[in-house]
N, C-alpha and C positions, 0 to 999 in steps of 0.2 A: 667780538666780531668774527674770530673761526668759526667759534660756535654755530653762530646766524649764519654762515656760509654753508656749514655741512646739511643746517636744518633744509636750508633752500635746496641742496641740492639732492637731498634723499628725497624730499617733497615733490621735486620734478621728476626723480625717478619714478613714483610712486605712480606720478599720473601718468606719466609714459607706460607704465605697465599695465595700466586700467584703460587706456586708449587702446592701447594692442590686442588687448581681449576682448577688447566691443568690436572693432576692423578685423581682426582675425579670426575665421568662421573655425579653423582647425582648433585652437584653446579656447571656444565656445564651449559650453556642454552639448554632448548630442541630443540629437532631437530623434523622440521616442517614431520609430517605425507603426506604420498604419499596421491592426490586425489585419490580416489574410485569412478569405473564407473560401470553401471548396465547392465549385457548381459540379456535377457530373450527373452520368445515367449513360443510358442506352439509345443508340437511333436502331431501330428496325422496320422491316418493310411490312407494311398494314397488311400485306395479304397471308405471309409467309410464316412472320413474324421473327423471321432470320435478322441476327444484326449484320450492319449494314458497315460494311470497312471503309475510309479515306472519305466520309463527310465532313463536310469543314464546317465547324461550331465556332459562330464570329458571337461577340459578347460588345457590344454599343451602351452606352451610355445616355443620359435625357437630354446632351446637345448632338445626338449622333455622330460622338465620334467612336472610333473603335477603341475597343481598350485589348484586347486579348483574342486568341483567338487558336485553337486547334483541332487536330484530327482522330475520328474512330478508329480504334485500332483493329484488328480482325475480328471480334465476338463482338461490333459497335460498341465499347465503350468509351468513354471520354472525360474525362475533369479537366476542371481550366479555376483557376485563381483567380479572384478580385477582392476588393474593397467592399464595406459596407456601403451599399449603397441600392439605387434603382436599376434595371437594365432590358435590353433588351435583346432576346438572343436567336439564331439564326442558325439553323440548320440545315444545309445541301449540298447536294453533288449533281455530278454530271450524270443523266438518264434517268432522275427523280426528280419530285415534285419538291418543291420547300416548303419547310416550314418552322413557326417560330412562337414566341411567347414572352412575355413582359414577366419578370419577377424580382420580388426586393429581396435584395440576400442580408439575412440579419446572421445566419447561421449558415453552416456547410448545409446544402439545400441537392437534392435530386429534382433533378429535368428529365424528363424522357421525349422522345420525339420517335412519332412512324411515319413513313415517308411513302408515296406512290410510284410503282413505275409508270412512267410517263408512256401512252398511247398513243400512236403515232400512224396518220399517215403521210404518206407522201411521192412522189411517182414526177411526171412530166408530160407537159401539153406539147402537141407540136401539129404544126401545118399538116395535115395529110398527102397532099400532092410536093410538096420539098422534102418534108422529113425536118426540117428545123422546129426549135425551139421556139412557142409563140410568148413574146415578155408582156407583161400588163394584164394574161388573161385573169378575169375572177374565175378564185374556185371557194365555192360555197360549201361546207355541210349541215346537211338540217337531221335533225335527231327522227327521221321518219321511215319506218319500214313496208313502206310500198312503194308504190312507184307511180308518176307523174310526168304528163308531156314534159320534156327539157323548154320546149319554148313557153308552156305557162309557168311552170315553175321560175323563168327567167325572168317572165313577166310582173309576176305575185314578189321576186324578188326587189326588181324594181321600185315597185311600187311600195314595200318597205325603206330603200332608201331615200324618199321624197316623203316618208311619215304618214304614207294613206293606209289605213286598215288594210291588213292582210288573215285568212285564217287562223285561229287559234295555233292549228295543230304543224302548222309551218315551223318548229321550236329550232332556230339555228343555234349549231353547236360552235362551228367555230367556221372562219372567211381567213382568205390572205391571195395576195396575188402572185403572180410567177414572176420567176429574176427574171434578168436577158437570156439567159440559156432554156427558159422556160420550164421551172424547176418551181417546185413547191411546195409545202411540210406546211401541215395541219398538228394542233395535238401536242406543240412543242410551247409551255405555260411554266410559269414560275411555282402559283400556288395551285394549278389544279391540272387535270389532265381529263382526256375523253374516258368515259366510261364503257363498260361491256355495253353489248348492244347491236341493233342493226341502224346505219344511217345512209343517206343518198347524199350521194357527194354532184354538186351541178358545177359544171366550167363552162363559161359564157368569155368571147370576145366581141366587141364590135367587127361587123364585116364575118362573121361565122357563125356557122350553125350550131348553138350549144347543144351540149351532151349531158346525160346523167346516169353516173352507177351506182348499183344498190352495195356495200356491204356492209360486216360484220367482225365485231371484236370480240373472242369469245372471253377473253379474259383482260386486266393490267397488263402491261408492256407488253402487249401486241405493237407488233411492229408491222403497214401492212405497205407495197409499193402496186398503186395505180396510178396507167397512164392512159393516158386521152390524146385520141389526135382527132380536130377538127378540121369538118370541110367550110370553104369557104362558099359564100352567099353569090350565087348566079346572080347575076343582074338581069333582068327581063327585056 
């Protein structure tokens, strides 16, 4: 009967000890760590071809979440760590264009990325006889290096946004309207920016008389500030 007593209770030990190792993730064996593979390269500026410091290289995954994510250091370069897997990766900063690329990392892999400076205009509409800020006016660029009545040009505009045939050679670059202080920036895009070139920028509001000026970007991040001040429409 001791016998039987001892067997039973080393027996309950026994599975008491096999239960604690199954509940207990610490006297589990460890679980082998994913390999780590190394993305890097260079971001540099397309024109220059200087690398480009403090762009932020974000690393997504195929549910878009972020998984990783850092910075060029002075000569642009960059490595960042992940998993085998697919991804998708982002490169930008502030005063460039962005850009990105899908790659599967099977291996340590090079990325490279050139970036644009971003072209820019921007300036301010305002009442002629106040001096204020007009908010709501359109300001349109069209990619054309001559010059055109303001009120057919406003017209021809129009009439593109109601879908009626307008000239070929009408090719808009880029539109936005002005804040309450009557403020407005052309040229400011994620993945693309305005290129060299001459274009005619037109500001139209209801109740005034639109304007149009011709100019010129001779190069990437031109930065240029035109302002407009309109008159307002006499009544007969």
């Amino acid at each position: 009967m001791r016998r039987a007593g001892v067997v039973a209770v080393c027996s309950a030990l026994v599975l008491v000890g096999v239960l604690s190792a199954v509940t207990n993730p610490a006297s589990a064996s460890p679980k082998a760590e994913a390999k780590l593979y190394k993305i890097y390269g260079w971001v540099t500026d397309k024109c220059t071809g200087e690398g480009i410091k403090g762009v932020c290289i974000e690393v997504w995954d195929e549910n878009w979440e972020l998984i990783n994510f850092t910075h060029t250091n002075d000569t642009g370069y960059y490595e960042i760590l992940v998993e085998n897997d697919l991804y998708f990766i982002r490169a930008g900063t502030a005063g460039y264009t962005t850009n990105s690329t899908i790659v599967y990392v099977t291996k340590d892999v090079c990325v490279n990325f050139t970036l644009l400076k971003l072209t820019i205009v921007s300036g301010c509409v305002s009442d002629a006889k106040t001096g204020r800020g007009i908010k709501g006016a359109k300001v349109v660029l069209f990619e054309m290096n001559w010059t055109l009545s303001p009120i057919l040009l406003a017209i021809l505009y129009r009439l593109h946004l109601v879908n009626l045939p307008i000239p070929p050679y009408l090719d808009m670059a880029d539109r936005t309207s002005t804040t309450d202080e009557g403020k407005y920036l052309l040229g400011y895009r994620e993945f693309w920016t305005l290129k060299p070139g001459t274009y005619t920028l037109l500001v139209m509001k209801f109740g005034y008389i639109p304007e149009t000026k011709v100019i010129t970007f001779r190069e990437y991040g031109e930065e240029l500030e035109v302002n407009f001040t309109l008159n307002r429409i006499i009544p007969i």
